[in-house]
KOLDOKE-637344 format. One record per residue (C-alpha): x, y, z; residue in three letters. Coordinates in steps of 0.02 Angstrom, whole numbers, plus 50000, padded with zeros to 5 digits. Each point is the difference from the previous one (the first is absolute). Example, Ala and Ser with C-alpha at 12.3 -4.5 7.8 and 13.67 -1.06 7.14 Angstrom:
2
506154977550390Ala 500695017249967Ser 
***
This chain:
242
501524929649903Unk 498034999850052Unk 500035019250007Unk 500725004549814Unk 499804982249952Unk 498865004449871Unk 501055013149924Unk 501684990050018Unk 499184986949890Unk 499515014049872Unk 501435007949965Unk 501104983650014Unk 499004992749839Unk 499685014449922Unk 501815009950017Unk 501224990050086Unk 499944983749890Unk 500065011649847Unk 501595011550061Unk 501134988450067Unk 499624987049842Unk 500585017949896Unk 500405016050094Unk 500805005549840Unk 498145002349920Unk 499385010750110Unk 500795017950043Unk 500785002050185Unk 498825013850052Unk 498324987149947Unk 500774985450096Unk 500885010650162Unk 498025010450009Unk 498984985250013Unk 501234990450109Unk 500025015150112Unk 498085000750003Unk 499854982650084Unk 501535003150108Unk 499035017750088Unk 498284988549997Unk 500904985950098Unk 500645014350110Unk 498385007950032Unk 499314983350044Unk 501374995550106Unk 499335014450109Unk 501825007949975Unk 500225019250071Unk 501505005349897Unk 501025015750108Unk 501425005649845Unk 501155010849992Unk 501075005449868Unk 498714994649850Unk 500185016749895Unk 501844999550009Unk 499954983349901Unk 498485000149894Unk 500865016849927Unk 501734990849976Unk 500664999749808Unk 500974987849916Unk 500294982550082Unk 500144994850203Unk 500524987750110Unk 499014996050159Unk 500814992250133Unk 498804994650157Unk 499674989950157Unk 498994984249986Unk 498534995250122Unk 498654992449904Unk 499634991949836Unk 498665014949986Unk 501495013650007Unk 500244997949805Unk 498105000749958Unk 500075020250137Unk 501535006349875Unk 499104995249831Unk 498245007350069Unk 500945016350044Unk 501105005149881Unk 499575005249832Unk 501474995049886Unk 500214983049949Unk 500674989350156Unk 500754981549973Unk 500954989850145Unk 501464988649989Unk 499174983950122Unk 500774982950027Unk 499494986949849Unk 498844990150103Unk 498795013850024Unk 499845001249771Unk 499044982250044Unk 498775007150142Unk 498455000649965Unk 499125016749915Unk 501585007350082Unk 501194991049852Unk 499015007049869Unk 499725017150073Unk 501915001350006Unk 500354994549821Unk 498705012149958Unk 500945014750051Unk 501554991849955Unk 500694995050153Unk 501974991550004Unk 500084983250107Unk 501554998850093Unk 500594983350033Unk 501095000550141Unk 500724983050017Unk 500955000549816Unk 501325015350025Unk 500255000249797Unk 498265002649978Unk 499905014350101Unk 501275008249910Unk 498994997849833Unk 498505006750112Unk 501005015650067Unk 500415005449808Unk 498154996350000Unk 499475012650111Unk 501265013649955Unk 499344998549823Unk 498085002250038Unk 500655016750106Unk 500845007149849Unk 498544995049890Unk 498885016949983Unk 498544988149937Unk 500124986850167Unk 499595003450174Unk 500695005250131Unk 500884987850140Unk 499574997550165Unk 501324987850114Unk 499534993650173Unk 501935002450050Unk 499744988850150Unk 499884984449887Unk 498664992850107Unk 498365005350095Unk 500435006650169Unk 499004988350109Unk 500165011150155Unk 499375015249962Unk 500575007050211Unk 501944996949942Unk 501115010549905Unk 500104997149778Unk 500904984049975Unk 501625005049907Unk 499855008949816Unk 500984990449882Unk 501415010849909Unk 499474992149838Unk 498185006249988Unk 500805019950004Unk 501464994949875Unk 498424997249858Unk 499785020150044Unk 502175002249969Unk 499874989749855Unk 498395008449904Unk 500585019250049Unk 498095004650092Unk 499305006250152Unk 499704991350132Unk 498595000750105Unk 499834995150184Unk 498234990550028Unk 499504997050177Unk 498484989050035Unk 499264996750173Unk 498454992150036Unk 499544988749873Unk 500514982850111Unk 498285000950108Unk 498894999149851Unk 500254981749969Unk 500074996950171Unk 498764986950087Unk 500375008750162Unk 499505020049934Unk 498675007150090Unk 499625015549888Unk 498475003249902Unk 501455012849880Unk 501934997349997Unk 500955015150009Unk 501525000649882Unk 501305012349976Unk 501195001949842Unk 501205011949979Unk 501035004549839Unk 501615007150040Unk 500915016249906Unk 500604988149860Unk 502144998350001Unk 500645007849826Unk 501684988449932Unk 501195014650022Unk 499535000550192Unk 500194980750012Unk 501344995749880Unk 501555001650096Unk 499164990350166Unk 500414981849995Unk 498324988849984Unk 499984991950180Unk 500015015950070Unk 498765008749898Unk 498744986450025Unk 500575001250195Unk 499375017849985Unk 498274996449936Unk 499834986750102Unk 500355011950154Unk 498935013049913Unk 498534988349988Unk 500284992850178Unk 499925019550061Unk 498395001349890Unk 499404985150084Unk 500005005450191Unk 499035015749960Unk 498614990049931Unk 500204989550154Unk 499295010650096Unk 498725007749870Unk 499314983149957Unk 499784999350213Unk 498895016349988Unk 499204992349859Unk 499624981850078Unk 
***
């Protein structure tokens, strides 16, 4: 906050208040480019060294996506709006719409608040979602399919919930494999580092004919064992790196 304090208040007044009052005045591209300015400026001043792989694969996609990642730090969402071009939103627990800065940043890019104590509401929320993806003129979705941030980042993914892949069944779009490591020393009071090395890596997205006839747990089993294999290889780079 002291480092791009300055800047976070700037763009809160002067964008955020204004495109999460009406995102509907202003075009996606206007609202998505300057929130993706700040996002790469808080980046840069988090002293972030981002390692990616797989960026030209997505930035070149056409049509709609659904990203499906691992979740280690509440920065993870502001490293997948600062890389990729096309319009990014997330689905994020209701509670985080009335965070500070973060609220109206999400509302901004039109961002879906899940509330995950009402089970009727979340079926008003999946239709939600699955109608933003077939929407040509919203943004793209990005789900943290563990539900929660992984709070040991040494273990293996927490479990990926069927539900987050069936948005992917139920909209007819690729899906794309995100794997994030990296991100949970930035924030922390114990980091040593004068730069944080991150790695990201966007898998070969999953067209619907290759997916359609697995069952949901076991497709989201698969990219959760595809992102846990990601993982240990940037184990060991993020060792060298140290």
């Amino acid at each position: 906050i002291f480092t791009g304090g300055i800047a976070i208040i700037h763009f809160y007044f002067w964008y955020f208040l204004r495109y999460s009052k009406h995102p509907e005045k202003y075009p996606l591209e206007t609202r998505y480019k300057n929130i993706r300015k700040l996002m790469a400026y808080l980046i840069k001043c988090f002293h972030v060294d981002i390692h990616v792989e797989g960026l030209e694969t997505v930035n070149n996609l056409k049509g709609k996506s659904l990203f499906i990642s691992n979740h280690l730090s509440d920065l993870d969402p502001l490293l997948l709006v600062t890389l990729c071009n096309q319009p990014i939103t997330f689905a994020a627990k209701k509670e985080t719409m009335k965070m500070p800065f973060i609220g109206k940043g999400l509302k901004s890019i039109e961002g879906i608040p899940l509330d995950r104590s009402n089970i009727m509401n979340q079926i008003g929320e999946i239709r939600a979602i699955v109608s933003m993806i077939k929407d040509e003129n919203k943004p793209n979705i990005a789900i943290f399919a563990e539900g929660t941030r992984n709070k040991i980042p040494t273990s293996k993914c927490l479990e990926f919930k069927g539900g987050s892949v069936k948005i992917g069944y139920m909209s007819n779009v690729p899906i794309v494999p995100v794997t994030i490591y990296g991100t949970f020393r930035i924030f922390s009071i114990k980091s040593y580092l004068k730069r944080y090395p991150v790695f990201v890596k966007f898998g070969t997205p999953i067209m619907p004919e290759e997916y359609k006839n697995i069952p949901s747990v076991e497709l989201a089993d698969m990219l959760r064992k595809q992102v846990d294999d990601n993982i240990k290889v940037y184990r060991q780079l993020d060792k060298i790196e140290v």
